[in-house]
N, C-alpha and C positions, 0 to 999 in steps of 0.2 A: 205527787210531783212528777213532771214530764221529763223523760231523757230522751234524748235524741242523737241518731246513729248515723253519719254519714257513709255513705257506700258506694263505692267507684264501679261505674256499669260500662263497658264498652260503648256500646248504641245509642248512648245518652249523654246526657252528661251531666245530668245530677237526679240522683235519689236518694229521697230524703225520710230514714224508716223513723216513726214517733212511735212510742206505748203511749196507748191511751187504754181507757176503759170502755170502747166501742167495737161492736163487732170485726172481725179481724179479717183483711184485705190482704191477699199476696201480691205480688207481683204481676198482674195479668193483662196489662196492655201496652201498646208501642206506639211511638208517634216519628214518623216522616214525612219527606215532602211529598207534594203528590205529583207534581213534574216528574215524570218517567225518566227524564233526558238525564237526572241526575243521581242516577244510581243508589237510588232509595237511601239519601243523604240525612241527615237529622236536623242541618240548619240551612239558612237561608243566606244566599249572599246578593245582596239588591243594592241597586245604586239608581237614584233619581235625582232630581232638583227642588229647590224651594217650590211648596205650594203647589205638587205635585200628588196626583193618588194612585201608590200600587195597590194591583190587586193580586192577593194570590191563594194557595191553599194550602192543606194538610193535609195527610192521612192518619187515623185512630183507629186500630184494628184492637178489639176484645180478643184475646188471644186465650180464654180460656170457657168453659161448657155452661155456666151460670150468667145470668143477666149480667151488664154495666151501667152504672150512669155515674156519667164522669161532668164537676165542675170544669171548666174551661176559663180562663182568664189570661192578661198579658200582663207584663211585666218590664219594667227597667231592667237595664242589667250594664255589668262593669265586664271589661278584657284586660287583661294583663297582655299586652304582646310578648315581653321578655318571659315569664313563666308560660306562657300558652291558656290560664284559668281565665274561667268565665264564671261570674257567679251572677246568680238571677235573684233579683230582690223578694222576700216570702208575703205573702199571698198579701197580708195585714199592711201594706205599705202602697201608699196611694200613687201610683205611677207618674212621673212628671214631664218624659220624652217622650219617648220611641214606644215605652208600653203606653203611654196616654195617646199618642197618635194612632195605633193599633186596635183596630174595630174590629169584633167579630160577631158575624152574624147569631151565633148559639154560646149562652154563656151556659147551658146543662143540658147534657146528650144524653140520650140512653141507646143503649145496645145490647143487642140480642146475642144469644152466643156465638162467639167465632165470627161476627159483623166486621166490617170495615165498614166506616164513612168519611166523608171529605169533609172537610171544616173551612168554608171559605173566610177571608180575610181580608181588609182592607187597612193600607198605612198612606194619611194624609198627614204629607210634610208641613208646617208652616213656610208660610213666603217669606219672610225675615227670618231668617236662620243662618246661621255661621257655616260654611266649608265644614266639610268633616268626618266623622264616624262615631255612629250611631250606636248603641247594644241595647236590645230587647229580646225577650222571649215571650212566647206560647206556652203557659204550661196547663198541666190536666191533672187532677188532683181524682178519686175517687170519691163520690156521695159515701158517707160513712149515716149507718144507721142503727137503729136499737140499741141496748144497753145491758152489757154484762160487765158488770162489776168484779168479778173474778178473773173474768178473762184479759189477752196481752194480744193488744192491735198492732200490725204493723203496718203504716200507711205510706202508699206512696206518692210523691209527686214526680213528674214526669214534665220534662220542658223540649221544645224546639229551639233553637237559639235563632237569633237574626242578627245578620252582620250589615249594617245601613251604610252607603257614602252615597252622603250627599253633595256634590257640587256645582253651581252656580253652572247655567248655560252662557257660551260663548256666544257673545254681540257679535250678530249676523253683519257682512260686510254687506252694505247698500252700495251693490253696486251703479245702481242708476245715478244715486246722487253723484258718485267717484265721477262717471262718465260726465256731467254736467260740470264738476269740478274741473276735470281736465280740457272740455273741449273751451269751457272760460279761459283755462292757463294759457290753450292754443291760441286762441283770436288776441287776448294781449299781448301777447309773445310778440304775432305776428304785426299787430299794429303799434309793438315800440319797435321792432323792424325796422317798420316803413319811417317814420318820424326819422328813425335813426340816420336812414338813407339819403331823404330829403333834410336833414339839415345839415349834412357832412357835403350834400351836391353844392347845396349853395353859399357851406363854408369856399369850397373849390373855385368856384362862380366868382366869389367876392375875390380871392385873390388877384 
C-alpha cells in the first residue's frame, strides 16, 4: 500500500514524496520561467483574449551528477485567493481547461548532468470562453525505472503554475463610420435650418 507525503519547498509549490517499490529519486531538478525579465519566477502570469495563442517557455535544469529524464505534462489547476493555495490536478486526471489548452512540444526529456533545457509551450484560448481566470500548470515528474522490491522510492513531482486572464477585446471605435454619421447630422441640421427660415419668412410675408 502507497503513502504519500506532502512537503512545502519554497521554489515550488508543490512536491509531492510517494514510497513506492521503484528505484529511488531524490530531489534533483528545478523548474522556472525562462524570460530573464522575471527574476527566475516559478509561474506565469499571462493575459490574452478568446481564440487567442500564447507562446512561451520554461526552464528544467538537472541539478544533479547522474542522467535525467523527466515526464512532462499540463495540468488543471484550482487558486484559493483568500488562502493564497494552488493545488494542480495529479497526473491520472484528464485536463478540461487551461491544462487541455496547454501544448507542449516534448512530453519526455532527458538530461545530462547538470543540463538546462527550455521547454517551449503553447496556450490556445477558445473563442467562446467567458471573462475570467484561468489556473494550469506545467509539471515534471521523474522517469521512475527498474525494480527493487526492498527498497523506499521517493518521487518527486515538480509543477510551474500559470495564472491566465482572459478578457474579451474592446470593439474598436469606427471612426470613419462616426465621421459619415456626423457630417449626415450636419447637412440635416443644416437643411431643417433653412426650411426653418423660409417658412417663418413667409409666415412674416403673409402677415
Amino acid at each position: 500500500m502507497q503513502k504519500k507525503l506532502i512537503t512545502k519547498l519554497a521554489t515550488t509549490f508543490l512536491l509531492l514524496a510517494t514510497f513506492t517499490t521503484q528505484t529511488a529519486f531524490a530531489y534533483n531538478f528545478s523548474l522556472r520561467v525562462a524570460d530573464s525579465s522575471t527574476d527566475k519566477k516559478t509561474w506565469f502570469e499571462l493575459s490574452t483574449t478568446p481564440g487567442q495563442t500564447i507562446e512561451d517557455s520554461l526552464l528544467i535544469t538537472n541539478k544533479s551528477k547522474d542522467p535525467l529524464t523527466l515526464n512532462i505534462y499540463s495540468t488543471d489547476a484550482s487558486y484559493d485567493a483568500d488562502t493564497g493555495s494552488f493545488h494542480a490536478d495529479h497526473d491520472g486526471k484528464i485536463p478540461e481547461a487551461l491544462g487541455e489548452w496547454t501544448k507542449l512540444n516534448s512530453q519526455k526529456i532527458s538530461f545530462t548532468p547538470f543540463q538546462t533545457k527550455e521547454v517551449p509551450f503553447a496556450i490556445t484560448v477558445p473563442e467562446k470562453l467567458e471573462d475570467g481566470e484561468y489556473y494550469g500548470a506545467i509539471m515534471a515528474s521523474p522517469v521512475l525505472e527498474g525494480n527493487n522490491p526492498s527498497g523506499t522510492t521517493i518521487q518527486t513531482r515538480l509543477g510551474a503554475r500559470i495564472y491566465l486572464t482572459v478578457e474579451k477585446a474592446a470593439k474598436e471605435i469606427d471612426f470613419i463610420g462616426l465621421t459619415y454619421i456626423s457630417g449626415a447630422v450636419t447637412v440635416f441640421l443644416i437643411v431643417a435650418l433653412i426650411f426653418w427660415h423660409f417658412y417663418h419668412e413667409r409666415k412674416l410675408n403673409a402677415i
